[in-house]
C-alpha positions as CSV (number, residue, x, y, z in Angstrom):
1,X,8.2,-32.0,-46.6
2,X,5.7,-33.6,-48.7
3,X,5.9,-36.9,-47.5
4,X,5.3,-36.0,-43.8
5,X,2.5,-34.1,-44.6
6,X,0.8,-37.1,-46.0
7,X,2.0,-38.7,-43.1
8,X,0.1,-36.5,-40.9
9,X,-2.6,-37.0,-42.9
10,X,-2.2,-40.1,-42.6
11,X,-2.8,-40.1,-38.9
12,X,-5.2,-37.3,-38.5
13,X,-7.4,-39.4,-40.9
14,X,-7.4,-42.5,-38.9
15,X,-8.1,-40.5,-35.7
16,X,-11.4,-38.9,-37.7
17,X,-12.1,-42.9,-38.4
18,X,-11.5,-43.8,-35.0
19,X,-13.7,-41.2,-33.5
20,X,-16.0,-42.2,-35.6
21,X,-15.8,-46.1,-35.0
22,X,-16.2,-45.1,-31.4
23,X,-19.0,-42.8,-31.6
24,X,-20.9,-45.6,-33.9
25,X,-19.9,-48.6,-31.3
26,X,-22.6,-47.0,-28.8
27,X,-24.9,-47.9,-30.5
28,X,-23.9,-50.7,-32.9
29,X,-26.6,-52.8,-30.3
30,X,-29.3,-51.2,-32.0
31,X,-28.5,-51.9,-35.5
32,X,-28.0,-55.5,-33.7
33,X,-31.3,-55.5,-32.2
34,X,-32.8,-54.6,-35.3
35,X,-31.4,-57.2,-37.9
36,X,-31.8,-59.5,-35.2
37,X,-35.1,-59.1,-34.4
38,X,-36.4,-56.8,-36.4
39,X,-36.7,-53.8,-33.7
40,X,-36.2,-50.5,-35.6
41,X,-33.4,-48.4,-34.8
42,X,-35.0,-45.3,-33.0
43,X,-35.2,-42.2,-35.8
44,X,-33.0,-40.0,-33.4
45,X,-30.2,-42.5,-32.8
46,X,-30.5,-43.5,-37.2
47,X,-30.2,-39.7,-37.9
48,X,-26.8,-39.2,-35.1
49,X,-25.2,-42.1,-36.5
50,X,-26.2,-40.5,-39.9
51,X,-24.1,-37.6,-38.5
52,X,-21.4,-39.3,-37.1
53,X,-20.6,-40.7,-40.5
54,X,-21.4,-37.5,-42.3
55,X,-19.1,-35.4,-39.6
56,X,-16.3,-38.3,-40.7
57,X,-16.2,-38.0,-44.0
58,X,-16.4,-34.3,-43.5
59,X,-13.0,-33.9,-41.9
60,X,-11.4,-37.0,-44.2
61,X,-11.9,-35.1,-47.2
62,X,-10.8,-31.7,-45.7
63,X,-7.6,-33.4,-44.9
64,X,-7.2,-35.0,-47.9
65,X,-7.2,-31.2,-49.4
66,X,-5.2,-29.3,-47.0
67,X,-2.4,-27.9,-48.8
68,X,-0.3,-27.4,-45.4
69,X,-0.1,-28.2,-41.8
70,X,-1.8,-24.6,-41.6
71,X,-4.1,-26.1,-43.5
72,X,-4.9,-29.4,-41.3
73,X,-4.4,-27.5,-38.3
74,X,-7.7,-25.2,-39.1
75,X,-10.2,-28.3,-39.3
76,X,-12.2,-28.5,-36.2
77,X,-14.0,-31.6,-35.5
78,X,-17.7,-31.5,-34.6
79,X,-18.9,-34.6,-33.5
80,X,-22.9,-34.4,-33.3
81,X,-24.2,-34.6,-29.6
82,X,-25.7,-38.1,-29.1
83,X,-29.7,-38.6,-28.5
84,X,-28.9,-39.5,-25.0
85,X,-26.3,-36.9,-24.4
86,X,-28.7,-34.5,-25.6
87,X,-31.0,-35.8,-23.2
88,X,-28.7,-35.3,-19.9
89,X,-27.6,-31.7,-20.9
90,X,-31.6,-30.5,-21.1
91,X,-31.8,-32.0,-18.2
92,X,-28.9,-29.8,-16.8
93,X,-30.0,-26.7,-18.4
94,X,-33.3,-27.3,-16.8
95,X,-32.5,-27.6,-13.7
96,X,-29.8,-25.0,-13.9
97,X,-32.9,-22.6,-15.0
98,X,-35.0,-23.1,-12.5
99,X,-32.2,-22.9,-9.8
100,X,-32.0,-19.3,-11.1
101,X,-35.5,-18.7,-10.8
């Protein structure tokens, strides 16, 4: 019915939101750090959080359209890869890569 899809929506939109609050809280020191004492927020970290917001309001207003629960069960999240997770899987790849050598 129409009012449990937009009670689904409801929920998947505060999931989206707390994803995002999540993803945003690992670095929330930095934006601290940098009213604080004025210590920029590094331009990788700015642009994921950037991203993180982006991704959320991506999938909010997808959900806001879906027509169906078809419809809300084709969006796909894709949470950008933070700077240090980025980090750690080069790392891996790397090593994996020369393992194969």
């Amino acid at each position: 019915t129409p009012k449990d899809l937009d009670k689904l929506k409801e929920k998947m939109i505060a999931s989206a939101k707390k994803a995002a609050h999540n993803l945003l809280g690992l670095s929330d020191w930095m934006v601290i750090r940098e009213a604080d004492i004025d210590t920029p927020v590094e331009q990788d970290w700015a642009e994921h959080r950037e991203a993180v917001r982006a991704e959320s309001d991506r999938q909010e207003e997808q959900i806001t359209q879906a027509a169906d629960v078809d419809a809300l069960a084709a969006i796909v999240s894709n949470w950008p890869e933070s700077p240090d997770d980025k980090v750690r899987r080069e790392k891996r790849e790397a090593e994996i890569a020369r393992a194969n050598e």
